[in-house]
C-alpha positions in Angstrom: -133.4 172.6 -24.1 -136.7 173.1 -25.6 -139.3 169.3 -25.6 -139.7 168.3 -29.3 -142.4 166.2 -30.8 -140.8 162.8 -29.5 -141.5 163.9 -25.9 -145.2 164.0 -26.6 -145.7 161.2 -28.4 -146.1 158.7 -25.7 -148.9 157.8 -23.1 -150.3 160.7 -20.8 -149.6 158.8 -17.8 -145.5 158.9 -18.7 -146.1 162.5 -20.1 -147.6 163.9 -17.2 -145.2 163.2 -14.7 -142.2 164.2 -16.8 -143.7 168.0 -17.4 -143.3 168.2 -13.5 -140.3 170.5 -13.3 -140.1 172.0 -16.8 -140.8 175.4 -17.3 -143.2 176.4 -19.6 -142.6 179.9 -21.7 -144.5 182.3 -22.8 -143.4 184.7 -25.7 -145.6 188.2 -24.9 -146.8 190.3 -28.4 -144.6 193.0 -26.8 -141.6 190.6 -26.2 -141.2 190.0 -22.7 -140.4 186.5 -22.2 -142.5 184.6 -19.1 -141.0 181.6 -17.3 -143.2 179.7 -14.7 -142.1 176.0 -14.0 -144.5 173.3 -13.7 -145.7 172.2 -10.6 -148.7 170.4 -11.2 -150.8 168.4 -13.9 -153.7 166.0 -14.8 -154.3 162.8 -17.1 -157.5 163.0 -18.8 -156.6 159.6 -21.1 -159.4 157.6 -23.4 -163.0 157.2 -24.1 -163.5 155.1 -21.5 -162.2 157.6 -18.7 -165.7 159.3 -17.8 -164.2 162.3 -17.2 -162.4 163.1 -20.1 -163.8 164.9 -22.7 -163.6 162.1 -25.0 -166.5 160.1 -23.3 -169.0 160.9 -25.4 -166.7 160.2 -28.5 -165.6 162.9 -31.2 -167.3 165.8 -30.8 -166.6 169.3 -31.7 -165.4 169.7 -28.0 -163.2 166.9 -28.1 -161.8 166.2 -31.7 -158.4 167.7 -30.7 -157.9 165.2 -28.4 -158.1 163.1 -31.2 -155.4 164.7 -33.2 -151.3 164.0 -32.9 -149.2 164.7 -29.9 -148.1 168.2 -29.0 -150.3 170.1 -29.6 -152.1 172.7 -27.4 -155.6 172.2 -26.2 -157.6 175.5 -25.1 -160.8 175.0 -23.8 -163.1 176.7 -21.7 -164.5 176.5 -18.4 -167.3 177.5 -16.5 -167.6 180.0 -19.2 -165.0 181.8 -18.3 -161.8 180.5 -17.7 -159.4 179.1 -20.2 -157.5 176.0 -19.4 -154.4 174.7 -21.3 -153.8 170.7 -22.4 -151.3 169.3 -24.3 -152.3 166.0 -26.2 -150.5 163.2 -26.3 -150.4 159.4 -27.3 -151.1 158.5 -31.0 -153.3 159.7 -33.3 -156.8 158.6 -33.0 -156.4 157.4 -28.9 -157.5 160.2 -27.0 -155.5 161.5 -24.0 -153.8 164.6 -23.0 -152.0 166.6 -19.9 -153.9 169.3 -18.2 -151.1 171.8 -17.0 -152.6 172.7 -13.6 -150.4 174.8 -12.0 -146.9 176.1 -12.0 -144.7 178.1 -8.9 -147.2 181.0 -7.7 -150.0 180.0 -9.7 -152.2 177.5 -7.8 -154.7 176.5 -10.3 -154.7 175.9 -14.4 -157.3 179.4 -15.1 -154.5 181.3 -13.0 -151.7 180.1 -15.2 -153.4 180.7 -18.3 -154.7 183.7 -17.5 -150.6 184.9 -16.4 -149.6 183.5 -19.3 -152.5 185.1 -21.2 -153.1 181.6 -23.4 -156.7 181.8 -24.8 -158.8 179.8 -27.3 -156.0 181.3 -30.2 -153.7 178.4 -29.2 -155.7 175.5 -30.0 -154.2 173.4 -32.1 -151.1 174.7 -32.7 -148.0 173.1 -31.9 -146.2 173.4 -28.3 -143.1 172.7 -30.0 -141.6 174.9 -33.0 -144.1 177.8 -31.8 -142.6 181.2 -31.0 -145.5 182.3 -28.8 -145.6 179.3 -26.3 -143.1 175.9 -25.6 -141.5 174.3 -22.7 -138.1 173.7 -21.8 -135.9 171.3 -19.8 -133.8 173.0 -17.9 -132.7 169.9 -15.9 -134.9 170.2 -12.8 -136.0 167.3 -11.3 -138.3 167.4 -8.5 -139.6 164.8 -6.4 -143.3 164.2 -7.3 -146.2 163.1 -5.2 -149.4 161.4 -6.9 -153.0 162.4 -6.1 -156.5 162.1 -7.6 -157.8 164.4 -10.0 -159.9 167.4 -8.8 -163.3 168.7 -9.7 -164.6 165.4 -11.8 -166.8 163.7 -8.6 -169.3 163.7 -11.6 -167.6 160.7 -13.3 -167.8 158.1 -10.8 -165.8 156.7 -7.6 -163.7 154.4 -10.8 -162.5 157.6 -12.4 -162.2 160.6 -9.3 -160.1 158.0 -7.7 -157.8 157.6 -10.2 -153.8 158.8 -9.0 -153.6 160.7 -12.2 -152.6 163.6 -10.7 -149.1 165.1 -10.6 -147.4 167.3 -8.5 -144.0 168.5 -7.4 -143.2 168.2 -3.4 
């Protein structure tokens, strides 16, 4: 079963876990199909979270965190390494899921970069899209909590936060 609009639109922090076992797809231009279930993600959730992108308000960075749930959010990292989000919540409240990793692909520029997602999939939907969506396939694995990586910047509050999710 592919996730529809409904299973975005609620908090991060309920969204997050529940990706945990899904398998997101990937539609090639060629045609071949790529499965990789997901093993991993991350809860970046409000302006007030000091590392979320949000923290400094809209900005041209950020405004799609801004926007309804479901859809994709492509940004780059380092300069040079896309990373895929998918935002959640209600309009206007800022939060989204960073899709970390899935099976064989230990960190979120590794899965985009099998799934070859890049800056062309911001903003569209993750649901009714023909190039990229995630199914249920009734999976359920047992998840472990964990703080976020890579945001020591934002403050003991915020990098020890258990927002992080990931299949054990």
């Amino acid at each position: 079963m592919i996730l529809n609009a409904n299973f975005f639109h609620r908090d991060a922090l309920e969204v997050a876990p529940d990706l945990i076992g899904k398998v997101l797809v990937r539609k090639l231009d060629d045609n071949a199909i790529l499965r990789v279930r997901i093993t991993e993600t991350e809860v970046y959730r409000g302006e007030e979270d000091k590392s979320c992108h949000a923290r400094f308000g809209k900005t041209p960075r950020s405004i799609m965190l801004y926007r309804e749930s479901g859809l994709i959010y492509v940004y780059m990292c380092y300069g040079i390494h896309y990373l895929m989000n998918i935002i959640t919540g209600e309009v206007e409240q800022p939060q989204g899921v960073l899709i970390r990793a899935g099976e064989n692909l230990t960190g979120p520029a590794k899965l985009t970069k099998y799934l070859q997602i890049d800056k062309s999939f911001n903003g569209q939907t993750i649901y009714n899209n023909s190039k990229v969506w995630i199914e249920n396939d009734g999976y359920k694995p047992n998840i472990v909590t964990a703080k976020r990586i890579g945001i020591d910047y934002a403050g003991e509050e915020w990098a020890n936060k258990l927002w992080r999710y990931i299949s054990n």
